[in-house]
N, C-alpha and C positions, 0 to 999 in steps of 0.2 A: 297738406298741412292739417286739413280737418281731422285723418287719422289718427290725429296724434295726441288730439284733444282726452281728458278721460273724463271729465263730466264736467257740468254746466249747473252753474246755484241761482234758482230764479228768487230775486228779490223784489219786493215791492214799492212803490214809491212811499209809502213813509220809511221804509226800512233805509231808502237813502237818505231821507231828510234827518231819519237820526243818526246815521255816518257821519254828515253832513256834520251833524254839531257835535260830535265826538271828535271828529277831526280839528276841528276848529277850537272845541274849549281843553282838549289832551296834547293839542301839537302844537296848537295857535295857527295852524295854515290851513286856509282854504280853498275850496276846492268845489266843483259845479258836481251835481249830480251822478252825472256818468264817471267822474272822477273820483267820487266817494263809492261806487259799485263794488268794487274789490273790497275796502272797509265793508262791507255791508252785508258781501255774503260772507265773509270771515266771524261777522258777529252771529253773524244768522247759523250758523254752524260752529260754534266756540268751543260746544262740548266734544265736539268730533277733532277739532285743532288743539285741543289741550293739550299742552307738554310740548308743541310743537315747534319749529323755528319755520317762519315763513314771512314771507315779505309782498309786500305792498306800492302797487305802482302810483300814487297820485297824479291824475293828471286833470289839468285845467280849472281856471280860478274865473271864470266868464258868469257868475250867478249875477240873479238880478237880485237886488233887493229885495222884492218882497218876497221871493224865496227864501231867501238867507234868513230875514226876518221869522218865518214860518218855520224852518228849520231849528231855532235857537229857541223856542217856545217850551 
């Protein structure tokens, strides 16, 4: 399965924390870190997805507060 892979977008954790609150203040749904990963490297490479049709899995809404709080800053 890993063959099949064609590349991998290393994101950071603020780069999720502002997923994080893109996701939350554009969609109104939240979502825990690793759930906002795919937002994150999407953002992180926007100019390279421009024009593009692609989709987005969110998954998991388990943050803690003061995450979320830090996130929305």
């Amino acid at each position: 399965m890993l063959g099949q892979v064609k590349r991998v977008v290393d994101v950071s954790e603020q780069e999720m924390l502002d997923a994080i609150a893109h996701c939350f203040t554009d969609t109104h749904n939240l979502v825990e870190g690793a759930g906002a990963a795919g937002l994150a490297a999407l953002l992180k490479e926007r100019e390279i997805n421009q024009g593009q049709k692609v989709g987005i899995i969110f998954t998991g809404g388990n943050i803690a507060k003061d995450l979320f709080k830090l996130a929305l800053r």
